[in-house]
C-alpha positions in Angstrom: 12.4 15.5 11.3 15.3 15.0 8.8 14.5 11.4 7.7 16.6 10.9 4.2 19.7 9.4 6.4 17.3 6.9 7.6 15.5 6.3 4.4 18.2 6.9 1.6 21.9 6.1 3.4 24.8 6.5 2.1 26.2 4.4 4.9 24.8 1.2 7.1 26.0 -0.1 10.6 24.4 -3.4 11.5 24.7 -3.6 15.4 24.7 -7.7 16.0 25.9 -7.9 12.9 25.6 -11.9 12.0 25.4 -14.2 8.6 22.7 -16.0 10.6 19.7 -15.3 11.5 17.7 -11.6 11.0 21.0 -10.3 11.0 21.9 -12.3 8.4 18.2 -11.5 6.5 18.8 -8.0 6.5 23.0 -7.7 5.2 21.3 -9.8 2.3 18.4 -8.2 1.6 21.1 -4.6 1.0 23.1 -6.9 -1.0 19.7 -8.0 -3.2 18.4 -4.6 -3.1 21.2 -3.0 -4.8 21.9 -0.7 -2.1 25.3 1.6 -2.5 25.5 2.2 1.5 28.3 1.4 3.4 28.3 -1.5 5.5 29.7 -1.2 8.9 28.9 -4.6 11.2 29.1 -4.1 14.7 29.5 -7.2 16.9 31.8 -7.8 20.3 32.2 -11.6 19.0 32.9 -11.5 15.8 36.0 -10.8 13.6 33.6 -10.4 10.2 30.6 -11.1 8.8 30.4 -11.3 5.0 34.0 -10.6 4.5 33.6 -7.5 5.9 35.1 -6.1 9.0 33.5 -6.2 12.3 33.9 -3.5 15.1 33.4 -4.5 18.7 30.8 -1.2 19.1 29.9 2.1 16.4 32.2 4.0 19.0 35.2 1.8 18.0 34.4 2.1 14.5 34.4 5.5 14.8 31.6 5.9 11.8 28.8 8.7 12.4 26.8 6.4 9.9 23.2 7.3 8.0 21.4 4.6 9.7 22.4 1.8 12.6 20.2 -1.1 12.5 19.8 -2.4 15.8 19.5 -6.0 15.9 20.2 -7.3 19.6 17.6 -8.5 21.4 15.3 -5.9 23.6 16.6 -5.4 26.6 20.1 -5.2 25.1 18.4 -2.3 22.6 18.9 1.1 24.7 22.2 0.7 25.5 23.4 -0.1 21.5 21.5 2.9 20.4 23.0 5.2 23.2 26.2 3.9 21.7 25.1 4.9 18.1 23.8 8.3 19.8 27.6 8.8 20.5 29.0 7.6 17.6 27.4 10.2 16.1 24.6 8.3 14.0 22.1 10.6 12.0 19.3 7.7 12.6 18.3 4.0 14.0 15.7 1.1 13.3 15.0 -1.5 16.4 13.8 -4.2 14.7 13.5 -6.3 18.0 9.9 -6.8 20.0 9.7 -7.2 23.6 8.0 -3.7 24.1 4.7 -4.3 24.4 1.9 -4.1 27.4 2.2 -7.7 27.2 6.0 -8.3 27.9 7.1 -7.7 31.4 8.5 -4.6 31.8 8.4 -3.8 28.3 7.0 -0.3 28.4 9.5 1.1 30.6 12.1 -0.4 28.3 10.2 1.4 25.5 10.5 4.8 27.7 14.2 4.2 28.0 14.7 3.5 24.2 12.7 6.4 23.2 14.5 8.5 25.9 18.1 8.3 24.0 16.4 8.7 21.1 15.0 12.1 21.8 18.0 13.4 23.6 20.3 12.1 21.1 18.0 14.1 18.7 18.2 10.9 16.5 15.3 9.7 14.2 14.0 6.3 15.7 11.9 4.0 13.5 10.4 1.3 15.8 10.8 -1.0 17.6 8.8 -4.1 17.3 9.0 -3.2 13.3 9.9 -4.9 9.8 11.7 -1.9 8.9 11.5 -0.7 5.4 11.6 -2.2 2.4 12.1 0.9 -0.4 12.5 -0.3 -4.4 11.9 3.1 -5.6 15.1 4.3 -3.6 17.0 1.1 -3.6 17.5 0.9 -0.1 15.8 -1.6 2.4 16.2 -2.5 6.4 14.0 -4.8 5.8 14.0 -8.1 8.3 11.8 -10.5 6.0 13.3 -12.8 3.5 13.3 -10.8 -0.2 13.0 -13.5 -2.4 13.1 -11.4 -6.0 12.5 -7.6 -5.6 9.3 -5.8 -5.5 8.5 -4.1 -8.9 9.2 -0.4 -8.3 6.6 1.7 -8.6 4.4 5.0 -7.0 2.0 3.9 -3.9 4.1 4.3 -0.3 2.7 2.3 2.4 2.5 3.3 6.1 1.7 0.9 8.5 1.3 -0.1 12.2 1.2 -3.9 11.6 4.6 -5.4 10.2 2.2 -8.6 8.7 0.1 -5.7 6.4 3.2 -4.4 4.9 4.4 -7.8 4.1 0.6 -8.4 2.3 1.1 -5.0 0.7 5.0 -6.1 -0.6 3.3 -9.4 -1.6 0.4 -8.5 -3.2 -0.1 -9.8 -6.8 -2.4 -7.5 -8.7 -0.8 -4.2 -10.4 0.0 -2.8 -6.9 3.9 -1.6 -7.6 5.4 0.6 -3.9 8.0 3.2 -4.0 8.5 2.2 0.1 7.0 0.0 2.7 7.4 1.6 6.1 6.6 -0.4 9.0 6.8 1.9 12.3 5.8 -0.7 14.9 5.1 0.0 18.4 6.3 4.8 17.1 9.0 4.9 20.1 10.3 7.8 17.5 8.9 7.7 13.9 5.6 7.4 13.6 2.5 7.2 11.1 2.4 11.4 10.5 6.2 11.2 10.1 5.8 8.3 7.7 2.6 9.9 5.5 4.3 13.2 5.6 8.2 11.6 4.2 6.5 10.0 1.4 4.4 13.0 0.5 7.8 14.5 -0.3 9.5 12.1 -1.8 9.1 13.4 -5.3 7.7 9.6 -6.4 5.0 8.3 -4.0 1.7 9.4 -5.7 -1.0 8.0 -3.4 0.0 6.6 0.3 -1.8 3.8 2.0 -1.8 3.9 5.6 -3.1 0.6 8.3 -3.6 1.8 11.7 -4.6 0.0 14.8 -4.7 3.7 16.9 -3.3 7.3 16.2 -1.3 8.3 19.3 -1.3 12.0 18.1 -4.7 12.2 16.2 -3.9 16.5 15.0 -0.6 15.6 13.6 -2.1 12.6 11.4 -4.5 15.1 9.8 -1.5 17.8 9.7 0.5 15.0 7.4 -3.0 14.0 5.8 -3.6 17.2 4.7 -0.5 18.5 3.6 0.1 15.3 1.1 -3.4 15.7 -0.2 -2.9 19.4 -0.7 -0.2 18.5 -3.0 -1.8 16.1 -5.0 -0.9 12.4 -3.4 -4.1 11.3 -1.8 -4.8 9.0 1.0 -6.7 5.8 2.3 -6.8 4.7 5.9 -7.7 1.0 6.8 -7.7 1.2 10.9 -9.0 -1.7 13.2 -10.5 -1.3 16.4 -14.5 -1.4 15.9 -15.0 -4.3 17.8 -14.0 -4.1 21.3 -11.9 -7.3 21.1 -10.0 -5.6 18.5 -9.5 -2.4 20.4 -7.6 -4.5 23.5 -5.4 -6.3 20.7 -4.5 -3.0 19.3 -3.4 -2.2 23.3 -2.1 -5.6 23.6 0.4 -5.4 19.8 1.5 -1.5 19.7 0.6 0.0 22.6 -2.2 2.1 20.5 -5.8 3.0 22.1 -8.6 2.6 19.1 -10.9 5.3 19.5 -14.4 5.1 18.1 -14.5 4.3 14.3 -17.3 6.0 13.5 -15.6 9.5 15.0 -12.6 8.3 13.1 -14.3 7.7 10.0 -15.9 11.0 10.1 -12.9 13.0 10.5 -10.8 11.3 7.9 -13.1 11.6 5.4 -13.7 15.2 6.5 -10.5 16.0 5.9 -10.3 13.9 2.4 -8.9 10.9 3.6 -10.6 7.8 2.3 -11.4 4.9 5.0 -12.0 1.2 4.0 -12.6 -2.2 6.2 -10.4 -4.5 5.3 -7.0 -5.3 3.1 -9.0 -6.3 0.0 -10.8 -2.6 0.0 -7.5 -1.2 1.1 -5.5 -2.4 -1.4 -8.0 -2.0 -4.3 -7.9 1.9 -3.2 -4.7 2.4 -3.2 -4.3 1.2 -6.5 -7.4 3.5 -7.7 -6.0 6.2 -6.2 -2.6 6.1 -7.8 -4.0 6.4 -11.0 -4.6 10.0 -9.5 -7.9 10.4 -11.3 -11.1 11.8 -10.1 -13.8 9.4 -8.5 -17.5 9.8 -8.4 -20.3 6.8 -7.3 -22.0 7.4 -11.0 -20.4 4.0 -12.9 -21.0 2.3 -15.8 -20.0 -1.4 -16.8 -19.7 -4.2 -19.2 -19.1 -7.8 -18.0 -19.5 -11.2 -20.1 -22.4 -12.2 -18.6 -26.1 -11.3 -18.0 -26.0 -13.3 -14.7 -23.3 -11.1 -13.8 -25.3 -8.0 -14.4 -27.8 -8.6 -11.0 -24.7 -9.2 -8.9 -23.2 -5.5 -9.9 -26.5 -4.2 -8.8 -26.3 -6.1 -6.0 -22.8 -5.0 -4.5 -23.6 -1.6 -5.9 -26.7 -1.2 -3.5 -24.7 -2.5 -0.9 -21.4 -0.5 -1.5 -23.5 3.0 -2.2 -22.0 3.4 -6.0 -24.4 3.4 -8.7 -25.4 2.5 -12.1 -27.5 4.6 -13.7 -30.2 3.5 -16.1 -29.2 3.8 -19.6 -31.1 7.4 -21.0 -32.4 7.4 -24.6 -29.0 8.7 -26.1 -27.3 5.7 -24.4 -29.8 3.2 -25.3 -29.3 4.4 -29.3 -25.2 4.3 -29.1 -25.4 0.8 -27.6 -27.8 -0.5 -30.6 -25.5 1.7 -33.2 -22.5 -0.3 -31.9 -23.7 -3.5 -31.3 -26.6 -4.1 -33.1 -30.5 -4.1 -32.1 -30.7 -7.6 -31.3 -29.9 -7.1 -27.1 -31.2 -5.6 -24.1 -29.4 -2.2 -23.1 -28.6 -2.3 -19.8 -26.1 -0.6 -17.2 -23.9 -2.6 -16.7 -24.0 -4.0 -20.0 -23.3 -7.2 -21.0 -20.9 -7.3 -23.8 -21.1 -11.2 -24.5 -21.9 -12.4 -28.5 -21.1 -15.2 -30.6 -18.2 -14.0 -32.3 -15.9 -11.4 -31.4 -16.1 -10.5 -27.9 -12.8 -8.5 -27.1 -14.7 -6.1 -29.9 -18.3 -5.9 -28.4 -16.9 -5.5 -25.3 -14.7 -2.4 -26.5 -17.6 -1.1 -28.5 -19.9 -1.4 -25.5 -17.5 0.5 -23.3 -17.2 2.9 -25.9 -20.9 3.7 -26.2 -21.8 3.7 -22.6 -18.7 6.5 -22.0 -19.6 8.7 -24.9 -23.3 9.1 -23.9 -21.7 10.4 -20.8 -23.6 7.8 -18.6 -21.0 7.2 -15.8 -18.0 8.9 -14.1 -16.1 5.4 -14.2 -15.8 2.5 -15.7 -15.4 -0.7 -14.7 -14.7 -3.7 -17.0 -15.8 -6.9 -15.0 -13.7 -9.2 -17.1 -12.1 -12.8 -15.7 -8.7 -13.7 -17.1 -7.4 -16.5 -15.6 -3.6 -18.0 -16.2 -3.4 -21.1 -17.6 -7.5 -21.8 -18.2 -8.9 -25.1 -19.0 -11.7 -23.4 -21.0 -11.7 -19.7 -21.7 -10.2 -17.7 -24.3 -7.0 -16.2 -23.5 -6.4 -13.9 -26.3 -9.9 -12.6 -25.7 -8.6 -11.0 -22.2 -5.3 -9.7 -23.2 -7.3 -7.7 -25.8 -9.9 -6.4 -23.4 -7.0 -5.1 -21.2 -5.4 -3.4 -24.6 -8.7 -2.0 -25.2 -8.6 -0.9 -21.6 -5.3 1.0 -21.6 -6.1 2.9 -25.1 -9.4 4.3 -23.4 -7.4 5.3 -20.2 -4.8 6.9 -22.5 -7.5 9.0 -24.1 -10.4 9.6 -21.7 -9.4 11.2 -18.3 -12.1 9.1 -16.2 -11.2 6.3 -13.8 -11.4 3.0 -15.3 -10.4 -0.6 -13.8 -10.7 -4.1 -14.8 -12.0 -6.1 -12.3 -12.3 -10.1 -12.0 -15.7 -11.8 -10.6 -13.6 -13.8 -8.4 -10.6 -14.6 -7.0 -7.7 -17.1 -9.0 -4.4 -16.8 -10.2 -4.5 -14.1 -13.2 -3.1 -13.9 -16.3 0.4 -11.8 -15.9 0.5 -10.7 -19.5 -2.9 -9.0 -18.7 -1.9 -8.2 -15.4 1.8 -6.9 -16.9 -0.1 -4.4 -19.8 -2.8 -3.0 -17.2 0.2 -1.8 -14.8 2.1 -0.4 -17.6 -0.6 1.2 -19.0 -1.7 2.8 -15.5 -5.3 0.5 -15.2 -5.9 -0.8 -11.8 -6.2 -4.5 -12.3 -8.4 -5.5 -9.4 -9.3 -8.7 -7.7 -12.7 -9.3 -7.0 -16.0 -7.1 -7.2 -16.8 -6.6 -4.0 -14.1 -4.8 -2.6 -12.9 -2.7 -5.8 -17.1 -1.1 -5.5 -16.4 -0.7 -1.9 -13.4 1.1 -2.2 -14.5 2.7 -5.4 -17.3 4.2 -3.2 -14.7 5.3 0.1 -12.8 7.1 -2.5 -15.8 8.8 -3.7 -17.0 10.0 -0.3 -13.5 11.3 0.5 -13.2 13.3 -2.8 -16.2 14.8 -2.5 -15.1 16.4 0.7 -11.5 17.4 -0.1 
């Protein structure tokens, strides 16, 4: 499936082209994305829109265009793309819903949309979809409101629900996407097509994928292999382990959840790592963009002994590890910190004085007796803090960076809880590759899903 017209035009049609409305949402979200397409608006009723010229249908424009973005109402939907389909379009996104199990009628309509897709051999991306929203290209159909653009960056996002890909566009830690692709309800394009586009987009280096059901399960782990083969690994986030959730996926896409521990299985057999939730999703991806290797064996300093317990605590219940400090370890930890503490893994890195320095010594110590795999700096930096110091962070995160530069283990800064971060620490960690993670809990868990998948591919 050729999918760079849909992805990468060189020219646009907008059928129900408006200034109002979605229509209007998605002319201006090309116009703030930078995009060089042509723009051809399509609309019966209308003279222009954005002082550009409007065709009653693509057929009267006579365009065969990269891409027609369909954005009439369902049951209006066939019929425009059947009209694209002659005009000689090269691909479509249906942005509209209305094709559900829960709208009347609406998987026939579906059936009929998909039908003049296929025989029109054209690449259909939805319906019931946000479209795609692409800084690393500079192109977006994109139906939510872009209020400043995404930083571009090397994680692609696949997913089922249009609400995840808005979290993933949204979300504030060091996360950076090359493309958002929101397939909806798969009438054409679905998550295979998606994983196995961005595996070869030459800038997508880890894909994230949220699924509520695989309609063709082989072709999944076709895509899922081929990208991992080449070096851009994967993690799935998929509901459907509660029955309740298994009739919503029905109900939303039209998908059928299968069992999750069968699902799990097989992902992970075939590399793929599998999380429960967007906070472990998220925190993955990011891991796995650094394209480092992961094992459970970690080693830590945080600011606090208190904090100490609770890493042991989520490690027992995540299934990473942290192993006791041997002899060698115990000695480098005294040799750079002095004799006066207890040696522990994690460590806690807190004195008196200068604490960015410990903290960087400790690290330093711990990694060069070989004690973990990873690292894991469990560090609070808060923007704007009534109390703490804010230089101190800013230099644990420099500190950070330099031993990424230098040492080819993973290693993440991760705050004890969630707040609003500093974005000057936030700002050097993404630049300097370091995940920047939110929370403990789900950076171990995913930590440890990556692990298990690795250890399989």
């Amino acid at each position: 499936m050729q999918l760079t017209p849909l992805f990468r035009p060189a020219s646009v049609a907008l059928i129900g082209a408006s200034p109002n409305g979605t229509p209007g949402e998605v002319l201006a979200n090309l116009q703030r994305i930078g995009s060089v397409a042509e723009i051809v608006p399509v609309n019966p009723n209308r003279s222009e829109v954005g002082g550009l010229r409007c065709h009653p249908s693509l057929t009267a424009a006579g365009r065969a265009v990269d891409v027609a973005a369909i954005l009439v109402k369902a049951a209006r939907a066939p019929d425009a793309l059947a009209d694209c389909v002659r005009a000689g379009a090269r691909s479509a996104v249906v942005f509209s819903d209305g094709f559900s199990e829960a709208d009347p009628g609406g998987p026939a309509l579906q059936e009929q949309l998909s039908a003049v897709a296929r025989q029109g051999g054209l690449p259909l991306l939805g319906p019931n979809c946000m479209g795609y929203l692409a800084p690393a290209y500079g192109s977006a159909l994109y139906i939510d409101r872009i209020n400043r653009m995404p930083r571009a960056g090397q994680v692609g996002l696949v997913t089922q629900s249009g609400s995840v890909g808005v979290a993933g566009i949204n979300q504030t830690g060091t996360l950076s996407l090359s493309a958002m692709i929101s397939v909806g309800n798969e009438a054409g394009i679905t998550l295979a097509d998606g994983v196995r586009w961005l595996s070869r987009d030459g800038v997508t280096r880890a894909i994230a994928v949220f699924a509520e059901g695989f309609r063709d399960g082989r072709a999944f782990l076709a895509a899922a292999d081929e990208a991992i083969a080449s070096g851009i690994p994967l993690v799935v986030c998929k509901t459907g382990r509660s029955a309740e959730a298994a009739v919503a996926a029905r109900s939303h896409s039209g998908n059928l959840a299968t069992d999750q521990r069968v699902v799990r299985a097989v992902l992970e057999a075939h590399g793929v790592a599998v999380v429960d939730d967007l906070d472990e999703f998220f925190a993955a991806v990011e891991l796995l963009a650094t394209g480092r290797r992961f094992t459970r064996r970690l080693a830590a300093v945080t600011l606090s002994g208190g904090h100490v317990g609770l890493l042991h605590d989520l490690a027992a219940a995540s299934g990473v590890t942290f192993p006791a400090p041997s002899a060698e370890a115990h000695q480098r930890v005294v040799e750079a910190l002095g004799a006066n503490r207890t040696v522990t893994n994690p460590l806690d890195g807190w004195v008196n004085d200068d604490v960015s320095d410990s903290v960087t010594r400790g690290l330093q110590a711990l990694a060069d007796s070989g004690l973990g795999d990873g690292f894991v700096l469990a560090v609070d930096t808060p923007a704007d803090p009534p109390t703490s110091f804010v230089e101190m962070g800013r230099s644990i995160a420099a500190a950070a960076v330099d031993f990424a530069r230098l040492d080819p283990r993973p290693i993440a800064m991760i705050a004890t809880t969630a707040a609003a971060d500093d974005k000057a620490v936030t700002d050097l960690l993404r630049e300097g590759g370091v995940p920047r993670l939110p929370t403990l809990r789900p950076a171990l868990a995913a930590w440890s899903a990556i692990a298990r998948a690795q250890s399989h591919a």
